[in-house]
N, C-alpha and C positions, 0 to 999 in steps of 0.2 A: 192819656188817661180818659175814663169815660166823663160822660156830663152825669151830673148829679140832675135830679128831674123831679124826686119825691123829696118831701120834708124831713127831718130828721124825724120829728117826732113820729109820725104816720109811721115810717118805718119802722120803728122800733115797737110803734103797739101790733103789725103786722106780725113782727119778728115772735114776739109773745105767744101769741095765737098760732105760729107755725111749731114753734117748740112745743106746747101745751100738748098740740094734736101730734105730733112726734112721740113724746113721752109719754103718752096715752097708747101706741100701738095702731096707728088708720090702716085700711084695712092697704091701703095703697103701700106704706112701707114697713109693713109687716114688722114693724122691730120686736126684738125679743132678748131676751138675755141667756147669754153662753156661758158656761163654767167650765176651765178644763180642769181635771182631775188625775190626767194624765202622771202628775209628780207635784212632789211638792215645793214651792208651794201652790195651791191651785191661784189659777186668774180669773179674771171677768172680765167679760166682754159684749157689747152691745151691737149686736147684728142687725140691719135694717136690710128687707131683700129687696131688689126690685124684681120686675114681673120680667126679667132677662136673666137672673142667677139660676145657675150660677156662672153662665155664658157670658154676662156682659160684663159692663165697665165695673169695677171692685178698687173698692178704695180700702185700703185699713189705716187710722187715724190716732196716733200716740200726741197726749197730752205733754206738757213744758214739765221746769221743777218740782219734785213732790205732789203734782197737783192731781188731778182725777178729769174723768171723761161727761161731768156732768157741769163742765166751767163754759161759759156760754160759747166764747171761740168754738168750742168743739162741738156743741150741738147745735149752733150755726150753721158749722160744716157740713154734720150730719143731715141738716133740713135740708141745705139749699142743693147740697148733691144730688140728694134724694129726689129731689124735685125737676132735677135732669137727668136722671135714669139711673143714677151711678147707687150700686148697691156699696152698704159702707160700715163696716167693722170697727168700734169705738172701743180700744181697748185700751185697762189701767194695767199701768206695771205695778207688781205687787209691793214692792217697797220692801218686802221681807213677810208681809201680812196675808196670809189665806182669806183668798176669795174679796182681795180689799174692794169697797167703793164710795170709802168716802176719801177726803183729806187726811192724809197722815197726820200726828197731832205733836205739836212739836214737842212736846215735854215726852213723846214714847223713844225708847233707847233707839238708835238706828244702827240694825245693823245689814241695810241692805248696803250693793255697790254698784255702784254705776255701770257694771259690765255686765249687773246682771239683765239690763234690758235687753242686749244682742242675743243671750238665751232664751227670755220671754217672748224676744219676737219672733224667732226661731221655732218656738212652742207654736205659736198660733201661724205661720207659715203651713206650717207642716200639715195643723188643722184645716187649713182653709183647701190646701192639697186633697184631702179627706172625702172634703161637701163638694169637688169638682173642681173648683176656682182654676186652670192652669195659666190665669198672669195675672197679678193687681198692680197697683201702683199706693206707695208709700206717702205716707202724708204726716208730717212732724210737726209740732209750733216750740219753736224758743229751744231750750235743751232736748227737746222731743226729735226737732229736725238733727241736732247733731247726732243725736243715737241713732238716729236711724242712717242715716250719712255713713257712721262707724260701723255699723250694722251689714248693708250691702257691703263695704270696703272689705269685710275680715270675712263675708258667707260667700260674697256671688254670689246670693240666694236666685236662681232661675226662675223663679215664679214673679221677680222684683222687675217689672216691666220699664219702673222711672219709678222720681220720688220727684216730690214736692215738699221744700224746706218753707217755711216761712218764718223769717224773723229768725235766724238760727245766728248761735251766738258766735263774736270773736274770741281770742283768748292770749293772752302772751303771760308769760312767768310774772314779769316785773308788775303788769297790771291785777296779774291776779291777789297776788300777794298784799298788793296797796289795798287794793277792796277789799280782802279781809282783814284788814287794820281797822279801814273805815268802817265796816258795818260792825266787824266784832270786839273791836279793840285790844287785839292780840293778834304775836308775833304766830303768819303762817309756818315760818320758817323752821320753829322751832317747835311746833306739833308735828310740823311734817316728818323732823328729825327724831322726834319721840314715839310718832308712828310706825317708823321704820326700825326702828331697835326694837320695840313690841314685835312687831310679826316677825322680823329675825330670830326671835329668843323663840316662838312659836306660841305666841298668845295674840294671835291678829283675832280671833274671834271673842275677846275681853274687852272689855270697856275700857278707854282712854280714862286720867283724874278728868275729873271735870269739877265743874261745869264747863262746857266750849261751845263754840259757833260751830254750823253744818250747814251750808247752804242760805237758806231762809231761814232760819231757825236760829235761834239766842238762847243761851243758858242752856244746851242741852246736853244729852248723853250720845257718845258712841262708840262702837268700837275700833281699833286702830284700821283694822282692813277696809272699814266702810270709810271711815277719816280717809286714810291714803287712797283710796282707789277716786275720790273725788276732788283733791287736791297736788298730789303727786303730779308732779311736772309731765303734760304729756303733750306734742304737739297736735294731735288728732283732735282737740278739743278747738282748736280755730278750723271754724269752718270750711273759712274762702281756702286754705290748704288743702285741708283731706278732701276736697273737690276734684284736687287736680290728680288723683287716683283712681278714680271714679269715672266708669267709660259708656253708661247709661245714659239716656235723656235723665237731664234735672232742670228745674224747676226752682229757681229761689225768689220769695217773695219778701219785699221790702216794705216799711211804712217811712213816711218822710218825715212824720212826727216821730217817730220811736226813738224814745230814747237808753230804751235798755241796749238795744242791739244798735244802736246809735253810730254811723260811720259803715254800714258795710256795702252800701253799694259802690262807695270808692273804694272799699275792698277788695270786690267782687271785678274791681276794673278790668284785669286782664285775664279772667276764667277761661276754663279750656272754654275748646267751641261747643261739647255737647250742653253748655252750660248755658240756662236761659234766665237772663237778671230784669223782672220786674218790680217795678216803683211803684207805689199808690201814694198819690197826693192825701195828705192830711192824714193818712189813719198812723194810729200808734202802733204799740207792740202787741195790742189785743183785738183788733180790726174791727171794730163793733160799729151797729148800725149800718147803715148804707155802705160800709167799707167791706161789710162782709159780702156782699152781694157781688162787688168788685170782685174779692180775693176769689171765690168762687166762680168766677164769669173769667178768669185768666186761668184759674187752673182746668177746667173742663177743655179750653180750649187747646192747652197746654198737651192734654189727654188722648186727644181726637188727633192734634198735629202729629204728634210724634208715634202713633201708633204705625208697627212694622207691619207692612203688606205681608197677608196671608199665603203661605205654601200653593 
């Protein structure tokens, strides 16, 4: 691992000041804001060029659970890439919401599905195909890496040059079930089974009774198809697995503190060979501060190695 050399603090008011003048637009990484319209529902997304797009390095950057592209992990990424050439697409999946960019709000019905990311990404592929782009590389955190992981798996997408997972989650039936005891206090078992005689009868797009648990979210609403499509037993949702389908360079980055995704480097133990398993001492499952500079100084590098020699 690297040597730590700056204070934490110092970094982190650096880190400030690099974001400020990011989200301000410098004239260096031109960010801008993208809207497709294409269908509905539309997305958003956050373009930053560099003075190589749209020929150079291209990163596109999907956010963890429910969450959005303005959670500092991600404009982290976007700084620090930025700042080694790497032009970088920050985009929210819409959740079900036209044009989303904030947090989804837990008390709104949900009636998005977790499959709908591999379409969204799909959508912005196709864009990037559009403005020139013909290779980027994928970049996911937490639930973000596994969609994208499922993503490449079910498209091939040919523009997907390699991905970079970070912190991407494990999953087994029995563990999942238990955690939703623990966080929601009710049987997964028996919404799953409720969920599935709903969309059987043809009412998956109706609201389950509630109130229930959805992810992050306590006491909410949702429909049975959005319920199932994120509970329903499926093995594609452990990572270190659907890896081994997967015939690209990857990229998986681990924290030694994390404890959400807690166990996957010994997971990760015997990955195919396209599969590259790095560790960072000390950072969590959100790599803040000086951790980010790491995550970032292993994935460029990660970028540069594995790039295929030109025709």
């Amino acid at each position: 691992m690297f040597l730590l050399k700056t204070s934490t603090c110092l970094s982190a008011i650096l880190r400030s000041l690099a974001l400020i003048l990011f989200c301000l637009g410098s004239a260096e990484l031109r960010a801008e804001m993208i809207q497709l319209n294409d269908r509905q529902p539309s997305l958003s997304g956050r373009l930053a060029r560099s003075s190589a797009w749209p020929q150079g390095d291209v990163a596109m950057i999907l956010h963890g659970t429910l969450s959005h592209r303005d959670t500092e992990i991600i404009q982290s990424l976007e700084s620090l890439l930025g700042d080694e050439g790497v032009s970088t697409l920050a985009i929210n999946l819409s959740l079900g919401i036209d044009n989303r960019t904030q947090a989804l709000p837990c008390d709104s019905p949900h009636r998005h599905r977790e499959s709908d990311a591999s379409i969204e990404l799909a959508r912005w592929s196709a864009w990037l195909a559009t403005q020139g782009v013909r290779k980027f590389t994928v970049v996911g955190h937490s639930r973000g890496a596994n969609q994208i992981a499922r993503y490449v798996l079910e498209t091939a997408d040919p523009l997907v040059a390699r991905s970079v997972l970070i912190a991407p989650p494990q999953w087994s039936s029995q563990k999942a079930r238990d955690a939703y005891a623990d966080r929601h206090g009710q049987s997964l078992a028996k919404l799953v089974a409720q969920a599935r005689q709903q969309v059987a009868s043809g009412n998956g797009d109706a609201l389950l009774p509630g109130p229930l648990g959805l992810l992050y979210c306590q006491d909410t609403r949702a429909t049975a198809s959005s319920f199932l499509s994120y509970y329903e037993d499926d093995p594609r949702r452990d990572t270190p697995t659907l890896l081994g389908g997967l015939l690209q360079p990857i990229l998986v980055i681990a924290g030694s503190e994390d404890t959400v995704a807690a166990g996957l480097p010994a997971a990760m133990a015997e990955g195919a060979p396209n599969v590259v398993l790095e560790e960072i001492d000390g950072a969590d499952h959100f790599f803040r501060d000086l951790y980010a500079d790491e995550l970032v100084e292993i994935t460029v590098d990660f970028m540069h190695s594995s790039k295929q020699p030109q025709p």
